[in-house]
GUVEX-379182 format. One record per atom (N, C-alpha, C, CB): x, y, z. Coordinates in steps of 0.05 Angstrom, whole numbers, padded with zeros to 5 digits, always signed. Glycine has a CB too. Example, Ala and Ser with C-alpha at 12.3 -4.5 7.8 and 13.67 -1.06 7.14 Angstrom:
+00264-00114+00156;+00246-00090+00156;+00264-00066+00156;+00226-00089+00181;+00257-00045+00142;+00273-00021+00143;+00258+00001+00157;+00282-00012+00114;
end
This chain:
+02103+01344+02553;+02107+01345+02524;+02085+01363+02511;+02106+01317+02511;+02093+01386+02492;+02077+01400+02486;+02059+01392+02454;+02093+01423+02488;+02035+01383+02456;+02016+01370+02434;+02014+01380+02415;+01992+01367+02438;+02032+01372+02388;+02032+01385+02364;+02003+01393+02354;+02045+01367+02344;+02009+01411+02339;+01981+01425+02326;+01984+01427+02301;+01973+01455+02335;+01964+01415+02279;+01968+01410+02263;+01968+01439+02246;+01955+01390+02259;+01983+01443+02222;+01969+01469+02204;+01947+01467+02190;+01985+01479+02183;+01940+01492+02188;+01915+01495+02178;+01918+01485+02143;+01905+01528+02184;+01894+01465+02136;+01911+01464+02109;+01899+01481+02088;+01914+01434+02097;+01919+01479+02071;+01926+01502+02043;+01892+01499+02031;+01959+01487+02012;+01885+01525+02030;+01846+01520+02011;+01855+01512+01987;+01818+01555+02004;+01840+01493+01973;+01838+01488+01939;+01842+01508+01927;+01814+01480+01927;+01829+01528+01933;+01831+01543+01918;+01853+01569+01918;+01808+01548+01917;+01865+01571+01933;+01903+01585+01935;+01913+01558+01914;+01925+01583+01982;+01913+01535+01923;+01927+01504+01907;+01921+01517+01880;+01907+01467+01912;+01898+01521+01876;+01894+01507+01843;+01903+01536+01828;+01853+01494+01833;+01886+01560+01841;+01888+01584+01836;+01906+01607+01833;+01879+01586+01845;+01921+01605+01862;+01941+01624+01873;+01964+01617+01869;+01940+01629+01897;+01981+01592+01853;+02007+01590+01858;+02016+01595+01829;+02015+01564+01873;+02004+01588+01808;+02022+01594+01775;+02012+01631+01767;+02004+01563+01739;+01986+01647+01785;+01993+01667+01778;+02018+01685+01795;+01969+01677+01776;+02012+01674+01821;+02037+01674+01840;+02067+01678+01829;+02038+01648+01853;+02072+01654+01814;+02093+01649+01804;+02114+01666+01780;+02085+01628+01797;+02085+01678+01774;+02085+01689+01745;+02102+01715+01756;+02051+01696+01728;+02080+01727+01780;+02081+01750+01796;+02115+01759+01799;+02064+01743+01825;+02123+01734+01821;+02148+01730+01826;+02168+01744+01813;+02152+01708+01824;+02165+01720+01775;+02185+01722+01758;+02188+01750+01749;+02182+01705+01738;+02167+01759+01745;+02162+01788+01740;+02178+01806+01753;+02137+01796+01745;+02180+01812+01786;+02186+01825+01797;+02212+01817+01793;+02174+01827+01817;+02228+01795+01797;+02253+01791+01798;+02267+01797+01774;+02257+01768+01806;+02251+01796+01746;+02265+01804+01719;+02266+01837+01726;+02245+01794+01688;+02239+01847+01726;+02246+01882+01733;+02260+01884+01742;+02233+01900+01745;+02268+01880+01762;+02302+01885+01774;+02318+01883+01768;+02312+01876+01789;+02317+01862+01752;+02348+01850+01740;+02348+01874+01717;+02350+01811+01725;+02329+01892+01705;+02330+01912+01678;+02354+01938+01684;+02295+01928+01673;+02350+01946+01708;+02370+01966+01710;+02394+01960+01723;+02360+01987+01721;+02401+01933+01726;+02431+01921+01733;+02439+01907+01713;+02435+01904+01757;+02423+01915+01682;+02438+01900+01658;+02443+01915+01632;+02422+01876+01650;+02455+01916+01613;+02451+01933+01589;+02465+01917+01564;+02466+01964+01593;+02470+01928+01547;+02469+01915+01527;+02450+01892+01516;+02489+01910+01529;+02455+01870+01497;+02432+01851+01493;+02418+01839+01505;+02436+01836+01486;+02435+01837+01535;+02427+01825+01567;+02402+01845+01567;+02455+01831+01599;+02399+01869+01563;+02383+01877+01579;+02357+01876+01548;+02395+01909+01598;+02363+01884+01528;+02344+01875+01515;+02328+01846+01518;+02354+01878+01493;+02343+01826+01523;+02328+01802+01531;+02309+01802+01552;+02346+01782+01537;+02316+01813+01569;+02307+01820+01590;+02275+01829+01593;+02324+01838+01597;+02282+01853+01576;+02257+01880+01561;+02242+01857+01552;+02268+01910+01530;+02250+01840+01533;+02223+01817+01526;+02220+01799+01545;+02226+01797+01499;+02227+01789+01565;+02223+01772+01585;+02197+01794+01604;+02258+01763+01602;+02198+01810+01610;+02185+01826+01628;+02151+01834+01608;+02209+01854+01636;+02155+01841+01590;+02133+01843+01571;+02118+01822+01573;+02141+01845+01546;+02139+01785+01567;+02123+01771+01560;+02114+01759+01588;+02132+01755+01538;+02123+01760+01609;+02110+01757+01629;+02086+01768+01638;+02123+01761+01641;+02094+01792+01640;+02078+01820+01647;+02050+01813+01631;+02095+01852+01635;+02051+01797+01602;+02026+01799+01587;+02010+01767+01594;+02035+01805+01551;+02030+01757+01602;+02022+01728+01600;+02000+01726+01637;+02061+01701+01596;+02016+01743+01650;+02009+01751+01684;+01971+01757+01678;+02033+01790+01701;+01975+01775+01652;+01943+01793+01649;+01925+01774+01643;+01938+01818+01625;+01935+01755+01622;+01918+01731+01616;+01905+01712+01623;+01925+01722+01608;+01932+01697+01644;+01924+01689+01668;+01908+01693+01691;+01937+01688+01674;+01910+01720+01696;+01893+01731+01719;+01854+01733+01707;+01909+01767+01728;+01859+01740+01682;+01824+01740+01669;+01813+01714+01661;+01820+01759+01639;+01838+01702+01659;+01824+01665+01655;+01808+01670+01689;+01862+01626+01653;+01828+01667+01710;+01820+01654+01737;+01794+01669+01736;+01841+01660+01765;+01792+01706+01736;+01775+01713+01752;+01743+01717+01735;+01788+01736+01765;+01757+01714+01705;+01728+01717+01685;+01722+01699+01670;+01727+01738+01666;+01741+01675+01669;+01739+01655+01655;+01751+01654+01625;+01714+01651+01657;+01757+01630+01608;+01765+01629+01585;+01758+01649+01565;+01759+01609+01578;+01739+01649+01564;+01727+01672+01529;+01735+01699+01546;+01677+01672+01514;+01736+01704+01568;+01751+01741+01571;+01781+01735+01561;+01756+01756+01613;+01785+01712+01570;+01816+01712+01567;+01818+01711+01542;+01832+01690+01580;+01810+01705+01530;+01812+01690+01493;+01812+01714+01485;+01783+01668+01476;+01785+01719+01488;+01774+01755+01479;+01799+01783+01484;+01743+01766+01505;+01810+01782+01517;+01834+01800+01509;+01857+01805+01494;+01843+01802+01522;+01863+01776+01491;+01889+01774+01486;+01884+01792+01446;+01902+01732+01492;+01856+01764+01444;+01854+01779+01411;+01850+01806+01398;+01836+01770+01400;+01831+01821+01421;+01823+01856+01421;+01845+01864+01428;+01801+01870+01442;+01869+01868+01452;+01886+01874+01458;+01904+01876+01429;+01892+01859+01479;+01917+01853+01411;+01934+01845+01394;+01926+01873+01369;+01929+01808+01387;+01897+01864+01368;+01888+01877+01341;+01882+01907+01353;+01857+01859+01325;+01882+01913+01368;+01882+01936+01366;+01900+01955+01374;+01867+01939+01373;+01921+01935+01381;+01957+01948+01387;+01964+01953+01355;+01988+01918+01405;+01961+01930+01346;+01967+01934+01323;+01961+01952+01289;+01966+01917+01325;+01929+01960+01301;+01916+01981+01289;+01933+02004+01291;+01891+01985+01299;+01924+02009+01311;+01930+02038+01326;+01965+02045+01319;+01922+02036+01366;+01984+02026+01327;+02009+02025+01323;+02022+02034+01287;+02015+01995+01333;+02006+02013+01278;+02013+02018+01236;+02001+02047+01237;+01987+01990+01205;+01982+02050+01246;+01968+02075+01233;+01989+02092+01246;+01933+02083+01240;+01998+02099+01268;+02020+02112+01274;+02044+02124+01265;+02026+02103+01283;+02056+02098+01255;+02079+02092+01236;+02073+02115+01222;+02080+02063+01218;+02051+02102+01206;+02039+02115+01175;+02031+02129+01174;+02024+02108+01160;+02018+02145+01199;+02015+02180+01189;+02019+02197+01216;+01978+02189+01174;+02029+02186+01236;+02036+02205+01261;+02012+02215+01279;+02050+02231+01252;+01989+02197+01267;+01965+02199+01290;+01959+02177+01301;+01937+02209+01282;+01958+02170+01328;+01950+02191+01349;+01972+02212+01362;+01939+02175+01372;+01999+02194+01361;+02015+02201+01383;+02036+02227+01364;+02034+02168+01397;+02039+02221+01344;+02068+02244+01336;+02079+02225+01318;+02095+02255+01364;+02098+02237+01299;+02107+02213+01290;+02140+02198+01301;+02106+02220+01259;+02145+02176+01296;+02163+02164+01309;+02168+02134+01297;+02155+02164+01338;+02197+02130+01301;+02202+02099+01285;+02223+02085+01305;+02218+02101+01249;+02209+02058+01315;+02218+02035+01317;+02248+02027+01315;+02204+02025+01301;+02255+02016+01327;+02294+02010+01321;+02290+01979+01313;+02322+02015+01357;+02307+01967+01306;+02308+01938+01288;+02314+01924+01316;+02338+01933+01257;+02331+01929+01336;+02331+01907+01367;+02307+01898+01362;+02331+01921+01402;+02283+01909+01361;+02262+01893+01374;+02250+01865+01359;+02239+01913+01377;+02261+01874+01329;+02257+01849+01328;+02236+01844+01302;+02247+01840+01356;+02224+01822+01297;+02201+01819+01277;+02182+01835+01281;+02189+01794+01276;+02165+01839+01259;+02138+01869+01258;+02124+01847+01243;+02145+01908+01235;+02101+01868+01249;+02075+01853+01234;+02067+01885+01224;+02047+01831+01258;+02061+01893+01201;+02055+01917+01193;+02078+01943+01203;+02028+01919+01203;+02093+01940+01201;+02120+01948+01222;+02120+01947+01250;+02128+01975+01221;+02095+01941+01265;+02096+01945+01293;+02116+01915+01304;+02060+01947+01305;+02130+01918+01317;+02142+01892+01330;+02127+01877+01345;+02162+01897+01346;+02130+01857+01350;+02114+01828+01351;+02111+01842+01395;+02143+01784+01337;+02133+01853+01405;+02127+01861+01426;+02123+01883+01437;+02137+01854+01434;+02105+01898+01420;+02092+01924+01427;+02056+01916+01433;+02097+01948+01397;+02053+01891+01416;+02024+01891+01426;+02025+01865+01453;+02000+01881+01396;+02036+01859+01453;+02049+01848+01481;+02041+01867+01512;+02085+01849+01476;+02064+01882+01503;+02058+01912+01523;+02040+01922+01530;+02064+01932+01516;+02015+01926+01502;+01995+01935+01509;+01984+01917+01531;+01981+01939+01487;+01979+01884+01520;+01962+01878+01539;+01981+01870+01570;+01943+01852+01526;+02000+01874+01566;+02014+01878+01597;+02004+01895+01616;+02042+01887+01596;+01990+01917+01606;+01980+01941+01614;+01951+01949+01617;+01990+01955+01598;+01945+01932+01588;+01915+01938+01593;+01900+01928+01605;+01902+01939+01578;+01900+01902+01619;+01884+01886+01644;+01886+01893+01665;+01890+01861+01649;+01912+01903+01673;+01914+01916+01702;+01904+01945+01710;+01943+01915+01709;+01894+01958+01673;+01894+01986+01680;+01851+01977+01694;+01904+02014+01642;+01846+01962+01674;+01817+01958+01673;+01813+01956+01698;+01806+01935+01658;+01823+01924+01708;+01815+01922+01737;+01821+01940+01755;+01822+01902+01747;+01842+01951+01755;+01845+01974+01783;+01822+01997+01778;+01881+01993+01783;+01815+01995+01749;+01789+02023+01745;+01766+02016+01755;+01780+02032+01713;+01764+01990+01758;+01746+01978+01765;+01740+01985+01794;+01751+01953+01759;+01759+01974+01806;+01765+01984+01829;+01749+02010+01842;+01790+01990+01825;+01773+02027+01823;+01770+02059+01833;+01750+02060+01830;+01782+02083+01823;+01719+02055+01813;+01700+02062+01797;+01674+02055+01828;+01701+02041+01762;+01678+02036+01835;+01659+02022+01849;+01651+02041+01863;+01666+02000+01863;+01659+02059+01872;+01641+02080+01896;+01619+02092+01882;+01659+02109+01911;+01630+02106+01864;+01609+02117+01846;+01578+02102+01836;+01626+02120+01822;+01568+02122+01839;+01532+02109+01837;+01533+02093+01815;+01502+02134+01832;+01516+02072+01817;+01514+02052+01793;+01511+02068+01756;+01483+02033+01802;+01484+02089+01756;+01490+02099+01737;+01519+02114+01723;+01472+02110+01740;+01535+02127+01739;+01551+02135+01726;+01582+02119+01721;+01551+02158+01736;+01574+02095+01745;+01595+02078+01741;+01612+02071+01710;+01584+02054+01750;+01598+02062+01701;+01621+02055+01673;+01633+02077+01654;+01606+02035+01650;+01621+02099+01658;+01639+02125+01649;+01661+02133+01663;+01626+02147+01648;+01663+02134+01698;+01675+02134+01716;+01699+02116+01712;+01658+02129+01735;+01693+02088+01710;+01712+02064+01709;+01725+02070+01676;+01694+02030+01715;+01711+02074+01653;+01725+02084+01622;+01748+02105+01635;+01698+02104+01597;+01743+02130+01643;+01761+02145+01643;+01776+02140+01671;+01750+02170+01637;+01773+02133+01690;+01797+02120+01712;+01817+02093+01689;+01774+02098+01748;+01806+02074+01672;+01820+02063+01657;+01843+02072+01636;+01805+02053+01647;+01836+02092+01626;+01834+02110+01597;+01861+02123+01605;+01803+02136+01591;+01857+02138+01633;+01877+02157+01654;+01906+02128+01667;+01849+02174+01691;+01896+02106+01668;+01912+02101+01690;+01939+02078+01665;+01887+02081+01722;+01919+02072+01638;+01933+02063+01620;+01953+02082+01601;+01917+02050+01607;+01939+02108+01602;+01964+02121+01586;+01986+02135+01604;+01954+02145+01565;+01973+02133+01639;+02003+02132+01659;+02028+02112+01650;+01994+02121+01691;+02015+02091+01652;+02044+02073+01636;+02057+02083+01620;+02041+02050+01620;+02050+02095+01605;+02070+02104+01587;+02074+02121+01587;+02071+02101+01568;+02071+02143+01608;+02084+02162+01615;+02108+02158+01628;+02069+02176+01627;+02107+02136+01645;+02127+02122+01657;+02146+02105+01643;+02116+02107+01675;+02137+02095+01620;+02154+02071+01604;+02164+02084+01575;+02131+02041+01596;+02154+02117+01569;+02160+02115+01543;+02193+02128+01540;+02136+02131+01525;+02198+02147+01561;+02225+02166+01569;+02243+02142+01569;+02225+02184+01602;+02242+02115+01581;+02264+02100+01590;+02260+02077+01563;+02261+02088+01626;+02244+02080+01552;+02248+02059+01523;+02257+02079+01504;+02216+02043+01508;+02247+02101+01501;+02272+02121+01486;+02303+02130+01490;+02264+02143+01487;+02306+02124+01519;+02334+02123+01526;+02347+02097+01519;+02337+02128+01555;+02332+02079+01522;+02341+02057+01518;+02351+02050+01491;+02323+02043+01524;+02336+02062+01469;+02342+02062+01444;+02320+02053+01426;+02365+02047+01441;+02303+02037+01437;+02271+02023+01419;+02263+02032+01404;+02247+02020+01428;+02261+02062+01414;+02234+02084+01390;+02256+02108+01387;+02193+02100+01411;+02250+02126+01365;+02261+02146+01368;+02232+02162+01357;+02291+02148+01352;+02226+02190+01368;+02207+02211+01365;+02226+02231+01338;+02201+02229+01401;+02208+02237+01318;+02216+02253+01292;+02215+02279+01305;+02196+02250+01262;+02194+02289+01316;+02194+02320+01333;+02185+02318+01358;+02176+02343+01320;+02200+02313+01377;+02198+02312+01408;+02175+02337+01424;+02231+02316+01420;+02186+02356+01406;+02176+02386+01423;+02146+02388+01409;+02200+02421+01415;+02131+02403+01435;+02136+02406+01455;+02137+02383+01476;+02122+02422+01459;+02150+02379+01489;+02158+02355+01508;+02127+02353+01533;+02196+02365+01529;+02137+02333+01542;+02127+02324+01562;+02141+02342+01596;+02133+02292+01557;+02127+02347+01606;+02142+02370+01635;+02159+02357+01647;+02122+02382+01662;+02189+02362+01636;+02209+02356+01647;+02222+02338+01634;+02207+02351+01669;+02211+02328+01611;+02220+02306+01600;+02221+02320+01558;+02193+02275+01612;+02252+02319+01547;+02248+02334+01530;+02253+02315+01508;+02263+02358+01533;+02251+02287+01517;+02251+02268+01493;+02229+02254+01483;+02267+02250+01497;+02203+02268+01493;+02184+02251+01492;+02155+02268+01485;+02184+02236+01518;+02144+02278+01464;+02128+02300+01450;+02093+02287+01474;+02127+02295+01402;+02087+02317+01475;+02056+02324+01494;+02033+02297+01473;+02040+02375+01487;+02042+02302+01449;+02023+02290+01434;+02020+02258+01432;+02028+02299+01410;+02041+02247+01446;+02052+02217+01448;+02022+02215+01484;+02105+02215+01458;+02022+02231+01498;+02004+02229+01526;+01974+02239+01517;+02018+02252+01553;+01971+02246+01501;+01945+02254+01483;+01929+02225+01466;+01957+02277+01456;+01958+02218+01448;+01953+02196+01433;+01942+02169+01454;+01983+02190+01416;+01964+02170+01481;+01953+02146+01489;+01921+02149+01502;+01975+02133+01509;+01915+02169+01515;+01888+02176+01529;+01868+02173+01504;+01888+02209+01544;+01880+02186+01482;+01853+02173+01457;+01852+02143+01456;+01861+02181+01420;+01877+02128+01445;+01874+02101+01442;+01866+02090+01466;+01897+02090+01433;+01863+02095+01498;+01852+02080+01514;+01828+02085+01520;+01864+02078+01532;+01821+02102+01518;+01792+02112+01516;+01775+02085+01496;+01791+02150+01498;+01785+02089+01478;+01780+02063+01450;+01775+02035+01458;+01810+02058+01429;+01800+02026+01470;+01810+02005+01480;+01795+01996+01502;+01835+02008+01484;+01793+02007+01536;+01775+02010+01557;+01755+02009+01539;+01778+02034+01576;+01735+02018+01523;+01708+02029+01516;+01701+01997+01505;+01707+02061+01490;+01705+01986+01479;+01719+01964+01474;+01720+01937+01489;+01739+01971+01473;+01741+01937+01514;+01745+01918+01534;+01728+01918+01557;+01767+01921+01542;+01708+01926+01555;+01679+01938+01573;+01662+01919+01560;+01667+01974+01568;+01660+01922+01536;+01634+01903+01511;+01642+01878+01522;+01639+01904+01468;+01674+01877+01518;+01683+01846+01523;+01675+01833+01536;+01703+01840+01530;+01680+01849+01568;+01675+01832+01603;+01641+01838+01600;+01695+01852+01641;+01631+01843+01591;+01596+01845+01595;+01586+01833+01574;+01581+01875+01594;+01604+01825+01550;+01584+01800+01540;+01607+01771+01543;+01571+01808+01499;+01616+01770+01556;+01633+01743+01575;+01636+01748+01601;+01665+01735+01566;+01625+01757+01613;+01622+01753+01647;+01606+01721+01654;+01598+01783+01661;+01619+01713+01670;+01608+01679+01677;+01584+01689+01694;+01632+01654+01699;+01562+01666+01697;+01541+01674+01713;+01546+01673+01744;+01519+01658+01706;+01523+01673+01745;+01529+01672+01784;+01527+01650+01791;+01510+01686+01807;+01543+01644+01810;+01539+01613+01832;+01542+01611+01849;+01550+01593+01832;+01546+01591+01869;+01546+01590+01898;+01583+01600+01907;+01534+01552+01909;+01594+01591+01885;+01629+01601+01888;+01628+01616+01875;+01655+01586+01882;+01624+01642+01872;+01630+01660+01862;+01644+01680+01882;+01610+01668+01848;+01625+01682+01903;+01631+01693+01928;+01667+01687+01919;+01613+01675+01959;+01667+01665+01934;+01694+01656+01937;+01722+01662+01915;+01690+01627+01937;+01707+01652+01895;+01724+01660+01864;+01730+01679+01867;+01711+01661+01837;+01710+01711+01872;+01712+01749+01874;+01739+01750+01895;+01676+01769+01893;+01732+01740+01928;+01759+01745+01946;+01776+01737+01937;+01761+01736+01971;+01785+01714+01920;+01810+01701+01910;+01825+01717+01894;+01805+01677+01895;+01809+01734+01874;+01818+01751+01855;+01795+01770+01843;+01831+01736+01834;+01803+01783+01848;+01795+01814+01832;+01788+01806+01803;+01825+01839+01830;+01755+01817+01794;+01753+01814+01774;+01738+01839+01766;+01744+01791+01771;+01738+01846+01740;+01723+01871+01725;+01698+01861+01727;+01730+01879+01692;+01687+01886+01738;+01655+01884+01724;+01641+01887+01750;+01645+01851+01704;
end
């Protein structure tokens, strides 16, 4: 008879840690999918299901790896300054060009819709930490200029990627498209300008945040860092 072996058991910290951002992860991936096998209202529901995931995923992940007040702190810098940057838009076509909103989306707060600053922070936690990331080789002095503009670059990629298929979609419409984006003739050079200014802002900003709310050091921190990726 061959002597069972027990499994190794699950660490506390996958338990406590790894399974509701996990989860989040999941739903995420499985709604994106479901976006281009749906259309009509289906797929607008959808477009807010993925946002509010996608934002709720960023929140989650800076609670675990930076603690409450980062998390508190993004969600509120993120909001207010989607929402700055967005009205002022509307209202005079800087940063990005000018352009208006379609009624699908829904309630506004200063005309911006309640899920555009959503988006932002869907975007802007993951752009930080991966800059973070990229940033680390670089000598300590030039690090946080390094990690600003790897952030700045990797957040207004998103919407190089997201703004062509939310204009097809119908969300936004651009007042003067041209000159376009290379290869893409629905979507003005000044919209990829606008976002590299506003993240520059935003990154610059969300830097102050994680350096005056970074948790101190402890004997689990070690542990806490391998579990998840944190800025800073």
């Amino acid at each position: 008879m061959i002597p069972s072996v027990a499994a190794p058991p699950v660490p506390r910290s996958w338990r406590s840690r790894g399974v509701v951002p996990l989860g989040i992860a999941v739903a995420l991936v499985l709604t994106a999918i479901a976006y281009p096998l749906s259309s009509g209202t289906t797929r607008d529901a959808i477009s807010w299901a993925i946002v509010v995931l996608g934002s709720l995923l960023s929140v989650v992940h800076a609670w675990l790896s930076r603690g409450p007040r980062t998390a508190v702190g993004l969600l509120l810098l993120v909001v207010v300054a989607a929402v700055a940057f967005e009205s002022i838009g509307l209202a005079t076509g800087f940063p990005y060009g000018t352009y208006e909103y379609a009624d699908v989306l829904g309630p506004t707060l200063l005309g911006v819709p309640f899920l555009v600053p959503l988006a932002w922070l869907m975007m802007a936690w993951p752009s930080w930490v991966l800059a973070d990331r990229l940033a680390r080789p670089v000598r300590p002095g030039r690090r946080p200029l390094a990690r600003l503009a790897w952030a700045a670059g990797i957040f207004a990629a998103w919407d190089v990627v997201l703004d062509p298929q939310m204009v097809q979609a119908g969300y936004w419409t651009w007042t003067h498209p041209e000159p376009g984006l290379p290869g893409i003739d629905t979507v003005p050079l000044t919209n990829l300008a606008g976002w590299l200014f506003a993240g520059l802002v935003l990154m610059a900003l969300l830097g102050l945040l994680v350096a005056g709310t970074s948790l101190p050091t402890h004997p689990g921190s070690a542990t806490r860092r391998r579990c998840w990726p944190s800025a800073g």
